[in-house]
C-alpha positions as CSV (number, residue, x, y, z in Angstrom):
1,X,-3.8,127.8,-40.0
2,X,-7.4,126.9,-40.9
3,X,-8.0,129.8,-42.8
4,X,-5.0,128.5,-45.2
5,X,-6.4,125.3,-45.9
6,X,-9.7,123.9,-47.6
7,X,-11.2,123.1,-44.7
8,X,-11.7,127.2,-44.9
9,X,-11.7,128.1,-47.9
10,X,-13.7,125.3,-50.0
11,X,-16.9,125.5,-48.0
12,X,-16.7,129.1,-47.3
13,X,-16.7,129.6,-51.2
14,X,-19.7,127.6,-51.7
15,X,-21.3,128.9,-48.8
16,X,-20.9,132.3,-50.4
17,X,-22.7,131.3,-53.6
18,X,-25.1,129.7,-52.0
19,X,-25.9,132.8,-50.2
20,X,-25.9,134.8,-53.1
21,X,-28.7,132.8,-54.8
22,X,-30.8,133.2,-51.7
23,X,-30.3,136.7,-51.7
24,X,-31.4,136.7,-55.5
25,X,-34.4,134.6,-54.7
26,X,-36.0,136.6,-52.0
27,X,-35.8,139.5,-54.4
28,X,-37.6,138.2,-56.9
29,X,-39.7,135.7,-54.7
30,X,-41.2,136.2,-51.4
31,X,-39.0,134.8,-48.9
32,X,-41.0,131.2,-48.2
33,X,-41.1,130.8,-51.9
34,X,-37.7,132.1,-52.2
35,X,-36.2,129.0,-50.3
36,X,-37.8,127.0,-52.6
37,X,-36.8,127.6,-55.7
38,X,-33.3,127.7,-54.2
39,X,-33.8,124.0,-53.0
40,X,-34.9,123.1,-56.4
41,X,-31.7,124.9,-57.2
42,X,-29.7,122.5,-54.6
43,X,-31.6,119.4,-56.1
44,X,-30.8,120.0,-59.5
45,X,-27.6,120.5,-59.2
46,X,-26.6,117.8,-56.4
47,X,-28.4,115.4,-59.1
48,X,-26.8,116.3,-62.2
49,X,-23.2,116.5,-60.5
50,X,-23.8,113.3,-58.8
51,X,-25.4,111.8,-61.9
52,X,-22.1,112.8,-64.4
53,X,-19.6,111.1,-61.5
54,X,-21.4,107.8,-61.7
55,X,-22.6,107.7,-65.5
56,X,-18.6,108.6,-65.9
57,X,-17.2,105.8,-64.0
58,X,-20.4,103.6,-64.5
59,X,-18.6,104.1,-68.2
60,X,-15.3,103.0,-67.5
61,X,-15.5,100.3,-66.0
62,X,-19.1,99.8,-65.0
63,X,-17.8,101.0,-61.6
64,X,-15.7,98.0,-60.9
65,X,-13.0,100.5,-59.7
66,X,-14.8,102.6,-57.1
67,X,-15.6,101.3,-53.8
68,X,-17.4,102.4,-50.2
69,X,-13.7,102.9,-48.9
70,X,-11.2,104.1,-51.6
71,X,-9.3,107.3,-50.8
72,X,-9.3,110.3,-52.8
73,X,-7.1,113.2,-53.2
74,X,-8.8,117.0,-51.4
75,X,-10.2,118.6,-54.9
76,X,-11.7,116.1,-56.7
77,X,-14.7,116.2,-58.2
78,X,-16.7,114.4,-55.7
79,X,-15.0,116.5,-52.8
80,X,-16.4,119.5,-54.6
81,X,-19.7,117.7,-54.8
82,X,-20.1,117.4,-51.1
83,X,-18.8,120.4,-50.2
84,X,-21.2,122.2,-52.1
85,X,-24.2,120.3,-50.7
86,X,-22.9,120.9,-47.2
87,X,-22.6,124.5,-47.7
88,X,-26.1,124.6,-49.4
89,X,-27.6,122.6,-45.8
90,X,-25.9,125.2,-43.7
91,X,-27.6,128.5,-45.7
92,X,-30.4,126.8,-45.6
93,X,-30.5,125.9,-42.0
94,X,-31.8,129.1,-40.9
95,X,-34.9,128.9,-43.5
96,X,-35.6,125.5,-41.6
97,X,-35.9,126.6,-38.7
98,X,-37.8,129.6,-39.5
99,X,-40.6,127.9,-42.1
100,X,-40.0,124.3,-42.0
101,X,-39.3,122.7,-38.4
102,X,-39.5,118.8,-40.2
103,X,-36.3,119.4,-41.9
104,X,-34.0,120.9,-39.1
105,X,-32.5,117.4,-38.0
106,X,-31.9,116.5,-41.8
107,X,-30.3,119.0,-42.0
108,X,-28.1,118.8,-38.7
109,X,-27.5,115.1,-40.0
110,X,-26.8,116.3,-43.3
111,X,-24.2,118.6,-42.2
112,X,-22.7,116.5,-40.0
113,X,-22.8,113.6,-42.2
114,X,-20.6,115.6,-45.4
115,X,-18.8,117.2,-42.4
116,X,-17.8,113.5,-40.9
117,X,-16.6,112.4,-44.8
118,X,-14.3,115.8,-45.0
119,X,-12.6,115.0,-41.6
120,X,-14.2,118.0,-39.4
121,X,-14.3,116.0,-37.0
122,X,-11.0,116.5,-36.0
123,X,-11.6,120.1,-35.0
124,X,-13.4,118.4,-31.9
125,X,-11.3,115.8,-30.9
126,X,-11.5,113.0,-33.4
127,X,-9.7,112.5,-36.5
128,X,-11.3,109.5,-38.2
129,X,-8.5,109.7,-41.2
130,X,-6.4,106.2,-41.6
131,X,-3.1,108.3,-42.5
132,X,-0.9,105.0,-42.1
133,X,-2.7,103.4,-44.8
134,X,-3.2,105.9,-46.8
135,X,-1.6,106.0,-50.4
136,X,0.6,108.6,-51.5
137,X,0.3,111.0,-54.4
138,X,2.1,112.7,-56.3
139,X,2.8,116.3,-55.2
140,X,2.8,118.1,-58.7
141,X,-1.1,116.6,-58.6
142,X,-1.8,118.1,-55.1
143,X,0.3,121.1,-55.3
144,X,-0.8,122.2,-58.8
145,X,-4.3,122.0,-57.7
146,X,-4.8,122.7,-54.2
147,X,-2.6,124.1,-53.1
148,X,-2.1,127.0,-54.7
149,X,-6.1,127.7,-54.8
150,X,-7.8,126.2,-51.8
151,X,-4.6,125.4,-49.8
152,X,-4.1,121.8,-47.5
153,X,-4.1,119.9,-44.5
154,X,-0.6,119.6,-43.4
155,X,-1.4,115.8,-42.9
156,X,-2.1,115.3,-46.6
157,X,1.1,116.7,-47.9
158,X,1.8,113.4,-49.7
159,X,-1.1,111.4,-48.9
160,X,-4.3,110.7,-50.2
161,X,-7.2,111.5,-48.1
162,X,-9.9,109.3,-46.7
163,X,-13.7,111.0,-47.4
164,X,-15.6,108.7,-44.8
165,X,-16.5,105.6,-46.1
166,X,-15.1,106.3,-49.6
167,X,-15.6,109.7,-51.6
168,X,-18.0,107.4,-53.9
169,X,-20.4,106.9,-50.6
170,X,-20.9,110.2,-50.4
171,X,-21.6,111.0,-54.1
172,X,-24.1,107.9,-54.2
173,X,-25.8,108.8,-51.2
174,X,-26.5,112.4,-52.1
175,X,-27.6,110.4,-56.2
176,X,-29.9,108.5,-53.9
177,X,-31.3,111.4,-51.9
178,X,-32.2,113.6,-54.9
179,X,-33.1,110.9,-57.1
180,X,-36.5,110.9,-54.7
181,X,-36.3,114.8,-54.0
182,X,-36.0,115.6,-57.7
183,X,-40.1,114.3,-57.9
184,X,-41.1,116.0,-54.8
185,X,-39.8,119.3,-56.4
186,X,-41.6,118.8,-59.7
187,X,-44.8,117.8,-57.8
188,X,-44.4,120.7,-55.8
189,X,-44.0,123.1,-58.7
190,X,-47.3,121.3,-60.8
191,X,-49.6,121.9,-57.5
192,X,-53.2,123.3,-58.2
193,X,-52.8,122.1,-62.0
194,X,-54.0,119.3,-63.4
195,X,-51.0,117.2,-63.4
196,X,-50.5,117.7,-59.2
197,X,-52.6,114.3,-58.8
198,X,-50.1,112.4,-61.7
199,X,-46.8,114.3,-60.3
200,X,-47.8,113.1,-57.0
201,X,-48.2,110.0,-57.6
202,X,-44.8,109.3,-59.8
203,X,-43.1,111.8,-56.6
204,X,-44.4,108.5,-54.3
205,X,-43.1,105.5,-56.9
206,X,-39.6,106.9,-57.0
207,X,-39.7,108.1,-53.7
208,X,-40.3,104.5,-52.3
209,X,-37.8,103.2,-55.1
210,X,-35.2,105.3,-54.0
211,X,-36.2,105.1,-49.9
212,X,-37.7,101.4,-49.5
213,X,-35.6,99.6,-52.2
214,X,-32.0,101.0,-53.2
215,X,-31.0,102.9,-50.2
216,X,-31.4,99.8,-47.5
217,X,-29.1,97.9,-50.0
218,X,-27.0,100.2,-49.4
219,X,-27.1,100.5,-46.2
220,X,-26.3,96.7,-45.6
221,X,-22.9,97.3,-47.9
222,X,-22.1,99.9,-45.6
223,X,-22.1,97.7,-42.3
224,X,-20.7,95.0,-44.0
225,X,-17.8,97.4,-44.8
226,X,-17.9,98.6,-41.1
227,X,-17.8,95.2,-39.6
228,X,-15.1,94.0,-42.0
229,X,-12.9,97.1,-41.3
230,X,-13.5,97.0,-37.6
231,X,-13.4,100.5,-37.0
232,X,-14.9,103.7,-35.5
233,X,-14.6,105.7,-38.6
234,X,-16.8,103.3,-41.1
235,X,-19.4,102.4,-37.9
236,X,-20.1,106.7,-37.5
237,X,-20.5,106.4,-41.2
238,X,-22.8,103.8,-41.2
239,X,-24.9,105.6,-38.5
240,X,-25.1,108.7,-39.9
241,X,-26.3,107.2,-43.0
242,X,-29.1,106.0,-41.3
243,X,-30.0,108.6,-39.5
244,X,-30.3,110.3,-43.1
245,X,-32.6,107.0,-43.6
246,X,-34.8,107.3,-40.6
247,X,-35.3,111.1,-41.5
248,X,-36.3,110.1,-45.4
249,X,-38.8,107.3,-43.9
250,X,-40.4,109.9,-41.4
251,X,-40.6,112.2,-44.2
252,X,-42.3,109.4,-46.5
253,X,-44.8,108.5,-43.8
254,X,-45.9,111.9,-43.7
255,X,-46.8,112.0,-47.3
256,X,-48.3,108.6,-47.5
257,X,-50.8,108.7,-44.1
258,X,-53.0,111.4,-45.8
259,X,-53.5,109.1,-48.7
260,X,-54.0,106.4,-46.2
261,X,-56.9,107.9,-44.2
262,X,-58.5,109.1,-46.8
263,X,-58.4,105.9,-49.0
């Protein structure tokens, strides 16, 4: 039953906190501003989660072990990470909507892009998890965990699952996303001061780092993962990942043509 597995339990958890800290917001805030802060909430939080996975295994072994395709057992860490940003896209879809019409498809894509690297897609007819490939745990790990708390898949009983294109895409991808949104948030919050002008300006530098620089880099790993692997599951990943792109360069444009026509 889907109400006895994660696929239940581990988003509806999240989406309950998540709703909780907009309910908090819009009484202390008025609801526009409410969403806000909870945003900068959501960006905060995706960047120091995200931030700890990678400076963890950048410590290791300089991430020489983590690739665009490993498997990862339901729980982890990172699975925790992306569920809690999808849950945060789908409270806040209704806020879109209502007071900021530019972000409705990044959300959709957001939510269907986390959605895609948890295996929902199977729900509609299309189960992009290599099972016959996939290595096998050991129960006590899964069991222990997840079982008794979130509960499981039947299909990952003893096997590892598959987070699209590698649980550390989706970790890095979301690093990418708020290393840029983490300086829209602070120039945001420092408008009508003195330092709106400065904040600006370093929102733009890091903005275009992050947009113009790391994230097409990554990009070209992920078809070249796609191509090599030769399937379905890596290509939607690849896609979705730039729609997430396209969305971040419309966005950028926006903020860059005002500065444009006015010199």
């Amino acid at each position: 039953m889907l109400f006895d597995t994660w696929h239940f339990r581990l988003p509806a958890f999240y989406i309950t906190l998540w709703s909780l800290a907009e309910v908090i917001a819009a009484c202390v805030w008025p609801l526009r501003q409410s969403c806000k802060k909870v945003s900068l909430l959501h960006c905060i939080v995706a960047f120091t989660l995200s931030s700890i996975w990678l400076l963890y295994h950048f410590s290791v072994d300089g991430l020489q072990s983590v690739s665009l395709t490993d498997f990862e057992v339901p729980g982890t860490f990172e699975h925790h990470i992306l569920s809690t940003s999808m849950a945060y896209f789908i409270v806040d879809m209704p806020f879109a909507i209502a007071f900021h019409k530019t972000f409705v498809l990044h959300h959709l894509i957001c939510i269907m892009a986390f959605g895609s690297i948890q295996g929902y897609l199977v729900y509609w007819g299309v189960d992009f998890m290599t099972w016959d490939v996939a290595p096998r745990i050991a129960p006590s790990h899964l069991h222990q965990y997840m079982q008794g708390i979130w509960g499981q898949d039947p299909r990952e009983t003893d096997r590892q699952m598959q987070l699209l294109m590698g649980g550390f895409n989706g970790v890095f991808n979301l690093w990418v996303a708020e290393l840029g949104g983490l300086f829209f948030h602070i120039n945001r919050m420092l408008q009508n001061t003195d330092l709106e002008l400065p904040s600006r300006g370093l929102f733009l530098v890091m903005f275009m780092f992050s947009r113009c620089y790391v994230w097409p880099m990554y990009l070209r790993e992920l078809y070249k993962a796609a191509a090599t692997k030769n399937s379905r599951y890596h290509l939607v990943g690849a896609l979705l990942e730039t729609g997430l792109f396209l969305t971040n360069m419309h966005f950028l444009y926006k903020n860059i043509a005002p500065i444009m026509k006015t010199g």
